[in-house]
NUTIFI-90324 format. One record per residue: x, y, z of N, C-alpha, C in turn. Coordinates in steps of 0.05 Angstrom, whole numbers, plus 5000, padded with zeros to 4 digits. Layout:
N
XYZXYZXYZ
...
# end
This chain:
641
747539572122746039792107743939672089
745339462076742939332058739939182077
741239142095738738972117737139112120
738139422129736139602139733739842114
735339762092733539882068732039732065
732239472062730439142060728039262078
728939242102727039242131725439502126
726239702120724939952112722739882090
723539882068721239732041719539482052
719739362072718439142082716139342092
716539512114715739552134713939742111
714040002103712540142074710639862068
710739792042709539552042707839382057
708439312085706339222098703939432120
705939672124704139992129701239932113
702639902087700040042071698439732056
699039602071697539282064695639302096
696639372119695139382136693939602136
693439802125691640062124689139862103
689439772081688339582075685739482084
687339192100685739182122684039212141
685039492143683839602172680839732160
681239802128679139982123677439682116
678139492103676039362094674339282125
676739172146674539022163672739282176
673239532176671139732187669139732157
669939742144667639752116666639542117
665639312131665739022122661539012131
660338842115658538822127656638752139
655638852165655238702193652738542191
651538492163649138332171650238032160
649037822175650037462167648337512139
650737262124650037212099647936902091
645736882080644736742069647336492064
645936232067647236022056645335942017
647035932002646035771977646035521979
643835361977643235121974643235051960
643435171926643434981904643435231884
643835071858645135341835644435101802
643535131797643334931765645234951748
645534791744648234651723647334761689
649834831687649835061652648534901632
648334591636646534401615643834491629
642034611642639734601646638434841631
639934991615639335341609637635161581
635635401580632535391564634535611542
634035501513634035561489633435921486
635236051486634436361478633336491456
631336601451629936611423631536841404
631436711378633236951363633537141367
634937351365634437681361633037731334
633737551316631337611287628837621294
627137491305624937431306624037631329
625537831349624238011366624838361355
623138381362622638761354624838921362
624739101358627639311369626739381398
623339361408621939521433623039231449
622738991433621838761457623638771488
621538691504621938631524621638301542
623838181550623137991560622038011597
620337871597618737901630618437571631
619337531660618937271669617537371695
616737001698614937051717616136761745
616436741765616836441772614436381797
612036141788610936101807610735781812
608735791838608435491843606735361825
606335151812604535021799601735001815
601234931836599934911857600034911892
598535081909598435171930597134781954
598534801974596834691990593934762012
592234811998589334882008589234802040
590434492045589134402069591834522086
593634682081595334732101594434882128
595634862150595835072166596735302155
599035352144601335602133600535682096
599735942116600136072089600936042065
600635982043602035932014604135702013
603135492029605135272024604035142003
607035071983606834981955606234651962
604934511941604934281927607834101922
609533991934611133991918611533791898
609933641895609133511877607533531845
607133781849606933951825608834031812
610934151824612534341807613234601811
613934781795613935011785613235091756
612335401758612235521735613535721723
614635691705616435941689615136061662
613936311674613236471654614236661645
614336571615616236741599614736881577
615137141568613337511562615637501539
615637451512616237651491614937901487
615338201494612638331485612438491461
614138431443614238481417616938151395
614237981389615637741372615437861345
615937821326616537831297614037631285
612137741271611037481253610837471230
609337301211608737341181606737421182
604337501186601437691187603137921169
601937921151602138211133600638471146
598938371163598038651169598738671197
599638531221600638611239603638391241
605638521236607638371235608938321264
607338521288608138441316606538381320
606038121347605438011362606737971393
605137941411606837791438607337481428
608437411449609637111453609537021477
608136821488607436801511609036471518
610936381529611236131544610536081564
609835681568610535731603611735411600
612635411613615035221628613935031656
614234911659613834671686617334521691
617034481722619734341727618634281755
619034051751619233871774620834001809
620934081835622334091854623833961868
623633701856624533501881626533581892
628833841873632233841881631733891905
629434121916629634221941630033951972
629533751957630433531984633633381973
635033521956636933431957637433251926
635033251915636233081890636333221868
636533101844637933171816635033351804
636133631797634733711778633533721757
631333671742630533631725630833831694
629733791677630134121654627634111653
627634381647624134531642622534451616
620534351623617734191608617634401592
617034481569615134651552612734511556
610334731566608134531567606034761550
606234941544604535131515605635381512
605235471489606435711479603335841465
603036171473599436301466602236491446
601336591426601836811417599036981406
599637231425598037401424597337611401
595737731394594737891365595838051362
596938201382599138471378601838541403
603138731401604638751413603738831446
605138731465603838771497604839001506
603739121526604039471527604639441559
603239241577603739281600603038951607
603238941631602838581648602338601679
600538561690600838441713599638231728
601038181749600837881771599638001791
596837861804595737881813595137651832
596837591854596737401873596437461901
595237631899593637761927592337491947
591037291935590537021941588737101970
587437251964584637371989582637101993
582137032009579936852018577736972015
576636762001573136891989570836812002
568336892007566636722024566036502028
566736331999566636022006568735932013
570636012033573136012049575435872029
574835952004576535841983578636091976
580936051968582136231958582136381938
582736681927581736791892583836661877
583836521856585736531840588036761831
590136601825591836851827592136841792
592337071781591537181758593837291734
594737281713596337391698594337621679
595037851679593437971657596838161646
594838081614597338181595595938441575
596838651580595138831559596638891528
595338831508596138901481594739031467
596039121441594339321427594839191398
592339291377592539201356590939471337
592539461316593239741303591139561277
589339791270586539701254586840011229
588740051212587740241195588440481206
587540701217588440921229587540861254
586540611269585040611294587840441314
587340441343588940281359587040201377
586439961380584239801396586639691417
585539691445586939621469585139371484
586339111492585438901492587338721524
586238651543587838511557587438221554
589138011559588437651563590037601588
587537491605588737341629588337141633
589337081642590836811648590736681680
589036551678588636331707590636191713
592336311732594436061741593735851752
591635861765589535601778588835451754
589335411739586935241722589235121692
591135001706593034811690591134611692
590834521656589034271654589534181628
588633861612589133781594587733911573
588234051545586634191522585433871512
582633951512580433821503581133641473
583133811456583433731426586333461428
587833511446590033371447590133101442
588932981451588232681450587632581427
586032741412585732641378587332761363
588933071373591233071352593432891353
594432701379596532661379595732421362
593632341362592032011353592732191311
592532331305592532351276595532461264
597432561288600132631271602332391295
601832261308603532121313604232151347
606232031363606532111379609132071389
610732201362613532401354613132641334
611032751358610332931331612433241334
614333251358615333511373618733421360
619433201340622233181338621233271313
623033481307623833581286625933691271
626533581241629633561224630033881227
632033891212633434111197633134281175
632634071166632034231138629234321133
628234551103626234641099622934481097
622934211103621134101087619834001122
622933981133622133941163619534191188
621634371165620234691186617234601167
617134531151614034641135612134421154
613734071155611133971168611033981206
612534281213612434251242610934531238
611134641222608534891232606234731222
606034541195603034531192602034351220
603734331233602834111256601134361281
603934481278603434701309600034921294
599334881271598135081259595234931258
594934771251593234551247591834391275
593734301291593634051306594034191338
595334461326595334661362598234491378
599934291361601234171374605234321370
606034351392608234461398610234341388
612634451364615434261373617434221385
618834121393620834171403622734451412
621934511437622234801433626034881433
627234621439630034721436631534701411
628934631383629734711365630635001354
632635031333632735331322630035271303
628335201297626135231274623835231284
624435281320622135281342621135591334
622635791333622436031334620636131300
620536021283620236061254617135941250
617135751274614535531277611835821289
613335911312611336141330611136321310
613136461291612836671273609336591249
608736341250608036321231605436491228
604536561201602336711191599436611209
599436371208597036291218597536131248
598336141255599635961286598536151303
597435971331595836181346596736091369
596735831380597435671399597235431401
600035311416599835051415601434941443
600934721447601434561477603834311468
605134321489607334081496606733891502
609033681505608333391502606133241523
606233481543603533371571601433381559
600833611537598533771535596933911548
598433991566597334171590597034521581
594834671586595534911590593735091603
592935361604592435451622589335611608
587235611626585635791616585836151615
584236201585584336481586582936691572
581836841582579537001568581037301559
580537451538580337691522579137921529
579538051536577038221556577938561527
576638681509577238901494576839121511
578639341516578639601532576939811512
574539931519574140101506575540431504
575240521480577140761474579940651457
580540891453583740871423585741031443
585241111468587741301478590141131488
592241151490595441021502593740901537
594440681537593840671561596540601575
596640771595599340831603600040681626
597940561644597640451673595740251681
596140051683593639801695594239621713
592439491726592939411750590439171748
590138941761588538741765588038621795
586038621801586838421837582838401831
582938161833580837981837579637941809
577138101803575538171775574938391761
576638591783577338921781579638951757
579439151744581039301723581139501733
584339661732583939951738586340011709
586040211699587240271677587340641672
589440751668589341021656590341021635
589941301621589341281588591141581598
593241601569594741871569592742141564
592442371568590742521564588242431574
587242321587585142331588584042561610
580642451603580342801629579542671652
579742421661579142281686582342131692
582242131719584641931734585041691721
583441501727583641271724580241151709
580040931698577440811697577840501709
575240411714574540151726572440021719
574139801705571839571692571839311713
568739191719569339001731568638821706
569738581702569538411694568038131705
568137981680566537671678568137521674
569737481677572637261660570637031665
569036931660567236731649567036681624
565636901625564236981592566437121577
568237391590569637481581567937771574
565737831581564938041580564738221608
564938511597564438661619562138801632
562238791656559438781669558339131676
560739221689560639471696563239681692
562739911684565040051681564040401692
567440501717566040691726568840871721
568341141735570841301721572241391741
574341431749576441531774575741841774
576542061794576742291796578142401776
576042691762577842881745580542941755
582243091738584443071737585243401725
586843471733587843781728589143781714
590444011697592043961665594143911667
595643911707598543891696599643511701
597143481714596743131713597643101693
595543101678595242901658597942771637
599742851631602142721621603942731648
603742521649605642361684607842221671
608742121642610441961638609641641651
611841551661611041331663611941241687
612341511696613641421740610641551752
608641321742606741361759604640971759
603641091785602140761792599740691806
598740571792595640511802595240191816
594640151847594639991855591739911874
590039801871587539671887588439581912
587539721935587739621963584839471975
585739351995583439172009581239402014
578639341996576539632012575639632031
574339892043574139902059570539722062
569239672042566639502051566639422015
567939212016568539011993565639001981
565639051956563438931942562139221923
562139461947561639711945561639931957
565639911948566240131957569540051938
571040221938573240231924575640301940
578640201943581140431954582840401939
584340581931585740611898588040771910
591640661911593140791925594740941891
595841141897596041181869599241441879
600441321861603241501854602841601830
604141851832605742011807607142131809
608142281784610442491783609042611756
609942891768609843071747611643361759
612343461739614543681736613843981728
613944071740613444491742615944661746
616144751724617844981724620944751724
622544821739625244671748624744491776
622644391775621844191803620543871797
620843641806619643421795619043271821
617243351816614843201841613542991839
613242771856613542581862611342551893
609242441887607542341915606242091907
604442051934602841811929600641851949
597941801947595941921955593941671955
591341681968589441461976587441511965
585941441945582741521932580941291942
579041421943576641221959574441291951
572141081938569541211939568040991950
564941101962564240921973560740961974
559440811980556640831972554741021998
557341162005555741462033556841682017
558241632010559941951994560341831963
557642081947557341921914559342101900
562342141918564642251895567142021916
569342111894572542061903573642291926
574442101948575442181974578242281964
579242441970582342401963584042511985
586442311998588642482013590742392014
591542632012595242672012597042412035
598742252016599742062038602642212043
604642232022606342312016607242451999
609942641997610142831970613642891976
614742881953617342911954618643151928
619943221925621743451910624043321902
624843351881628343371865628743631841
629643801854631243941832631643891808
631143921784631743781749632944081742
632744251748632644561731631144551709
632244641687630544741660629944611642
628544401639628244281624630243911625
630243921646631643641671634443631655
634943911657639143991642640343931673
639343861694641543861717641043481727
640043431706640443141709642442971689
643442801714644642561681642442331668
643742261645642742091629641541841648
643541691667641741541680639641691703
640141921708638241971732635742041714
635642191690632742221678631741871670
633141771667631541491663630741441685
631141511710630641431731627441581745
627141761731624242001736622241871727
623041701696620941521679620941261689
622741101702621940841706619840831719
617940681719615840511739617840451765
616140471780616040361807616239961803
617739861825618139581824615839561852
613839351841610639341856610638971856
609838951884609038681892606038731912
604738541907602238511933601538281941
601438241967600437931969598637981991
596137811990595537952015592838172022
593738302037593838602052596138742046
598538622041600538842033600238862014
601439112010603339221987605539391980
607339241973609439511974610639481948
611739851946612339931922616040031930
617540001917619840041909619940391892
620240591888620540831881623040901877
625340801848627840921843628841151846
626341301835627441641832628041741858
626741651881626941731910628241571924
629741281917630641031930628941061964
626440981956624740891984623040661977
623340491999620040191995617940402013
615940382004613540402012611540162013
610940172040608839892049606139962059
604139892050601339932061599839682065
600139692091597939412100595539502109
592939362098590939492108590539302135
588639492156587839242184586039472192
585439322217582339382224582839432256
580839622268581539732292579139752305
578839592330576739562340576939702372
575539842388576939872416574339752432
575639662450573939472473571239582479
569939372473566939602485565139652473
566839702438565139812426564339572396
562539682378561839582347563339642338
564639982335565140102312568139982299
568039882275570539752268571640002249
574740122243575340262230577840092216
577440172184579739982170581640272175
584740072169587140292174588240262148
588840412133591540482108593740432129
595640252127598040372147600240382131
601440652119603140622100605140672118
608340612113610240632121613640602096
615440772103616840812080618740872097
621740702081624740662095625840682070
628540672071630440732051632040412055
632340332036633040032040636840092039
637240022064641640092071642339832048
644039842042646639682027646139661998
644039771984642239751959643939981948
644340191954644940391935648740461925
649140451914652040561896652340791888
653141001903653541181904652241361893
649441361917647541491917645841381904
646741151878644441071859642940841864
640040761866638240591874639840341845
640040081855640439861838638539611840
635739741855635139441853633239281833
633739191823630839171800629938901805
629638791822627938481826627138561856
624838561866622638561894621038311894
620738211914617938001915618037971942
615137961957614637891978613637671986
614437452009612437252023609937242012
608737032031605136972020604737182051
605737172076604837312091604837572095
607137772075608437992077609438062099
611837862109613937952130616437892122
615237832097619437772085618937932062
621338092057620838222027624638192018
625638001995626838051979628138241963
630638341955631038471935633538381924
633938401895636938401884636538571867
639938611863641138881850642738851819
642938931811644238901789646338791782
647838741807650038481810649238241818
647238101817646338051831646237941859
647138091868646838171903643538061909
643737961936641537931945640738011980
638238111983637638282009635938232019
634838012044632437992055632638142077
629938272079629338432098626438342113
626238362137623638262153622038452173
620538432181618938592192617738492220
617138572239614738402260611938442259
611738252274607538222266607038242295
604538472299603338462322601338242329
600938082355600037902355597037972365
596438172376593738242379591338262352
589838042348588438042328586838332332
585938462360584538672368585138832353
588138972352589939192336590039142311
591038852297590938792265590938582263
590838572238589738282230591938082222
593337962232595537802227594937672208
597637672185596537562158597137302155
599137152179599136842175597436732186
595136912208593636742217590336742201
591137012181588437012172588236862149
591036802136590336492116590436312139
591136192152590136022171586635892176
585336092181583235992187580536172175
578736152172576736292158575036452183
575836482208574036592223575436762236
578436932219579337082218579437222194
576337222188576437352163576137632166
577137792148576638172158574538282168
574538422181571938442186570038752169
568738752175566938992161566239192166
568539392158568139792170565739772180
564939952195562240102199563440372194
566540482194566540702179566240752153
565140952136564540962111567640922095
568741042102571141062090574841032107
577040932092579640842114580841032122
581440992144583341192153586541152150
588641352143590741342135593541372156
594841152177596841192188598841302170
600741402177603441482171605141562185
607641512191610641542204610541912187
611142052210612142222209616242292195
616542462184619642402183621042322200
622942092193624541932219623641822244
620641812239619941632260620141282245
620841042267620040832262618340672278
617740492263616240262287616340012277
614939782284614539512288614839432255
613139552245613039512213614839642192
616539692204619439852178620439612178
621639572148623539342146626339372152
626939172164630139162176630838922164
634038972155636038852134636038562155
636238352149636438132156638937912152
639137902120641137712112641337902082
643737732072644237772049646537632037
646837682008648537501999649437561973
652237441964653337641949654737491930
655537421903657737301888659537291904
661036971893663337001916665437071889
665937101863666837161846665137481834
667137671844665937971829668238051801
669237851789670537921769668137791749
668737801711666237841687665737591692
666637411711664637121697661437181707
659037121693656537141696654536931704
653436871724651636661730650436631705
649836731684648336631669649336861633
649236761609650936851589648136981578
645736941579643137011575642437381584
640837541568641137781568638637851586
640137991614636937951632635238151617
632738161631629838341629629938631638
630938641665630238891678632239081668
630839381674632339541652635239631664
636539671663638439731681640739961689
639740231690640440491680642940551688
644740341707647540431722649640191721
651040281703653540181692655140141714
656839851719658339821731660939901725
661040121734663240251738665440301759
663840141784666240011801667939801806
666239611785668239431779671139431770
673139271789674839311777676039141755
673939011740674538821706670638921710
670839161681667939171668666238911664
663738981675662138681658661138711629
660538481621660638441585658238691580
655438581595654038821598652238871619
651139071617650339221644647639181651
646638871652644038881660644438631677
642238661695642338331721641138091707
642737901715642337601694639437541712
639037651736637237521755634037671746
631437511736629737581723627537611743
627137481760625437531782625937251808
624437441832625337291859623037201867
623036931875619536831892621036691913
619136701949619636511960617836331956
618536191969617535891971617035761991
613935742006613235582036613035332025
614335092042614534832034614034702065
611934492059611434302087613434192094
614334202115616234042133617033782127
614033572128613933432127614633222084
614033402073615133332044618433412040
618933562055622633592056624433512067
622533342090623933152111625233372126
623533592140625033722158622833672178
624533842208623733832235622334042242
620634002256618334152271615234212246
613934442261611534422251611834652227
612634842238613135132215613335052187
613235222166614335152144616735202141
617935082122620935172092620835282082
621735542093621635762076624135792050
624535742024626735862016625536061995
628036061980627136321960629836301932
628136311922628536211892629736431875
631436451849631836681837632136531817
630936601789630636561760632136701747
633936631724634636751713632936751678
634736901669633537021641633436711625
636136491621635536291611634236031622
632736071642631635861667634135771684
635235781693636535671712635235781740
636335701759635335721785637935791795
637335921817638635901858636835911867
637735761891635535721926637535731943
636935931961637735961987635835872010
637035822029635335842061635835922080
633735992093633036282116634036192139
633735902142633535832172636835862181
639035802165642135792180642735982165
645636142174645936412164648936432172
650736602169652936602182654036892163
657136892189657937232172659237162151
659537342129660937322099663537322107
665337122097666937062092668837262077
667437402058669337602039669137802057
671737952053671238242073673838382056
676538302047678038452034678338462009
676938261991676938251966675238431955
672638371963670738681964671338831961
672038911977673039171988674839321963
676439161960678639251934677339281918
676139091902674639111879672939411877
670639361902669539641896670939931905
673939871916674440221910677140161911
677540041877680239931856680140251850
680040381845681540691846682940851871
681740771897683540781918685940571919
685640381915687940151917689840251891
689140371867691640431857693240671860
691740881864692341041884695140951911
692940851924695540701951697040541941
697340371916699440231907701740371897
701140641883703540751865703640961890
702841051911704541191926706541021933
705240791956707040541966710040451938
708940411921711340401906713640581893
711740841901714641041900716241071915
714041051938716741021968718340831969
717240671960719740441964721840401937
720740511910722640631893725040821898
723740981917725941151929728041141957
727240991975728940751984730840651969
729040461950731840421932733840581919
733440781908733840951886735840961910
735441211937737641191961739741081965
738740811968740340581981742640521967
# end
């Protein structure tokens, strides 16, 4: 009798261990997982700057690029690796002593050596200068479109940072960009290091120490030790403007002042173009071209009027410069927004064009979407209205561009190309926008991804999620230059350069609902913590904002934002990595908030290993559920027996 109550509670028990099972391996998932190649050791994490010294608004923004491109390659955007990398790091509200503007930005950048990628020991990140800027920064963007210019040279790829500075009852709006091309030695270095020494970056403890390391950094432009605590008190200072690390390397950069006092709510950079909107205003957008020479502006023109219920869009709206359709003179301006009527919140994105045959703005409808809010967005939750206001997550390289859209969880991609048919002159440029819903990204129902970055070619596009989960997805390239313009082959060679509408203005493909084709992105690889309990790749408080609490965890994390700060790949020659064949090395990099690194690689892949641990973790309310049934039954067995 006792054998057979045993055998009974056995059999219960392993019932509901193999129901288990059965659900995870049907839940399990079917795409191969990314291999990690390398992960930085907890001694390599970069110094976190006080919470004293940052604003209640501040925001940290990083940036991770190559130090330098290989020009003479065959392949697209293959790095230097003998350069390095760059880590740029965005306070956009620091703390200072200025009595009259007590905020400022804070601008770092960082250098680190690559060699790990062939297998050896990692290095720690160079401080190589720190800019602090006049006022607090309002917006930022990267501009590495990296277009081939007529002297078959590439455009520099560009940082512009917009800030504002508060004058009395006035607010003056001001951008500084920043040449990533143009790391070089500061002119003054050589005779400051010749007059304070050359230990001039070690610095004591005590007060007499902090006084002769700002008069150094204030005076002499020279940096101290930035993994001091009296590093942070040094940047605060009243008169400190900028200063360079022990290379003395840093980057050029010009001031460009925005005219007008209105909020500027939206800006965008790709080449020498400015596009910027102002809250209230009675025009869309304006457009300054610039001189980043001189730093003056040459020309400034105005976007299409705008109707009253425009004009306050919040901040789920986006202004992006596409390839024009007859470069030089003519304009294509892809542009999202949202705005809200009655109990409805609407959401599109549309193509403006002007051009020197038609003396107005072209405008047409690409897309347009609906969500219910009711009265006053009462039928939303707290994270879904944050979700109406976030910005769109925006990369361009290229001809592409694609935009990420939370409120709708869709990527949207627009490659421009060119369409010629046999026979004829007439060349027509194409808008080819296309928009998928990216599978394994969302948590029940809710978009999580807040890091995007695409290739130099735009056929790989990146994402991670707030765990940080990671998701490459790829695309195919038509090989008929006739149909489009293939983007690895048109960095390749200069006599695949675009060619030149004879139509006045682009024309706009678009996928109908649920149609696909060649250019939708399809999930590829991915990759996942192999630990989903609170330990954290990194103890550092990430950047991106992060509106969805992990709430499926089954052990809460400390807190609810991704340690992972931004994603770049990385083309590397064959021949500097000691690999086989001609192609490049592709991997792809992820930064975190205190510099550390991961690198994965594309080329070997295999299926994930986890399939039941998962599984539990994310639906630990079903498993306790099935545990305390399973244990009553077999409580009552006993209780019987």
């Amino acid at each position: 009798m006792r054998y057979a109550l045993r055998t009974r509670q056995g059999i219960l028990v392993a019932v509901g261990a193999a129901y288990i099972f059965v659900l995870a391996w049907f839940n399990r998932q079917p795409i191969p997982t990314t291999a990690l190649l390398h992960e930085s050791d907890n001694s390599l994490k970069l110094r976190t700057t006080g919470s004293s010294h940052l604003g209640t608004k501040n925001k940290n923004i990083h940036w991770l690029e190559p130090t330098q491109y290989l020009e003479a390659s065959d392949t697209p955007g293959v790095i230097n690796l003998d350069a390095g990398l760059l880590h740029i790091r965005l306070h956009t509200e620091f703390r200072t002593l200025q009595a009259r503007q007590p905020l400022g930005g804070l601008l770092k950048v960082y250098r680190k050596p690559v060699q790990f990628v062939k297998g050896g020991v990692e290095d720690a990140w160079e401080l190589l200068f720190v800019d602090r800027l006049p006022g607090p920064v309002k917006l930022t963007y990267l501009d590495r479109t990296r277009l081939r210019q007529p002297n078959g040279q590439h455009a520099p790829r560009r940082l512009a940072v917009l800030y504002y500075v508060a004058d009395q009852e006035t607010m003056a709006y001001a951008t500084r960009i920043y040449d990533l091309e143009s790391l070089h030695k500061a002119e003054y270095f050589d005779a400051a290091v010749k007059r304070v020494g050359p230990k001039w970056w070690e610095v004591g403890s005590d007060a007499e120490a902090a006084v002769q390391a700002t008069r150094i950094a204030t005076e002499n432009r020279l940096c101290p030790d930035d993994e001091s605590k009296l590093a942070d008190s040094v940047f605060a200072g009243a008169y400190f403007r900028h200063c360079v690390g022990r290379a003395g390397l840093k980057l050029r950069s010009v001031d460009v002042g925005l005219p007008g006092a209105q909020d500027v709510i939206e800006f965008s950079l790709r080449g020498t173009t400015l596009l910027y909107s102002r809250l209230n205003d009675v025009v869309r957008f304006r457009v300054v071209e610039l001189n980043l020479e001189t730093g003056g502006r040459l020309t400034q023109t105005v976007g299409p009027d705008v109707s009253e219920y425009l004009r306050d869009t919040g901040r789920q709206t986006f202004l992006a410069q596409l390839y024009s359709t007859r470069p030089g003179s003519s304009m294509d301006v892809f542009l999202a927004h949202g705005s809200t009527t009655s109990d409805t919140f609407y959401f599109s994105f549309e193509l403006l064009q002007n051009t020197t045959l038609a003396k107005r703005w072209i405008h047409e409808d690409v897309k347009r979407y609906r969500l219910p809010v009711h009265q006053q967005f009462s039928g939303l939750s707290r994270d879904e209205l944050r979700l109406v206001n976030d910005p769109p997550l925006v990369d361009q390289v290229g001809l592409t561009s694609v935009f990420y859209f939370k409120a709708t969880d869709i990527i949207v991609v627009v490659d421009t190309e060119w369409f010629r048919d046999h026979g004829s002159s007439n060349v027509t440029q194409l808008q080819r926008v296309r928009e998928s819903r990216p599978p394994y990204i969302s948590t029940l129902n809710s978009p999580v991804a807040v890091n995007m970055t695409l290739d130099e070619s735009g056929a790989l596009l990146a994402m991670s999620t707030v765990d940080d989960e990671l998701f490459i997805f790829a695309r195919a390239h038509v090989s008929s230059t006739m149909r489009i313009l293939d983007y690895r082959r048109y960095f390749r060679t200069p006599r695949l350069m675009p060619w030149v509408a004879t139509e006045p203005v682009s024309s706009v493909d678009s996928l109908d609902e649920g149609e696909t084709d060649i250019f939708n992105w399809q999930l590829r690889l991915t990759w996942q913590p192999s630990n989903l309990l609170a330990v954290r790749w990194d103890d550092g408080l990430g950047s991106p904002d992060n509106p969805f609490p992990n709430t499926q965890r089954f052990i809460p994390r400390p807190h609810h934002q991704s340690t992972t700060t931004c994603l770049r790949f990385l083309h590397f020659d064959p021949l500097q990595v000691g690999a086989k064949g001609s192609d490049a090395v592709i991997r792809i990099l992820a930064l975190s908030s205190a510099g550390r690194l991961r690198m994965w690689e594309l080329d070997s892949h295999e299926q994930s290993p986890h399939i039941l641990w998962p599984f539990i973790t994310e639906h630990w309310g079903l498993m306790f559920i099935l545990a305390a049934v399973v244990s009553c039954c077999v409580y009552n067995e006993r209780r019987w027996g």
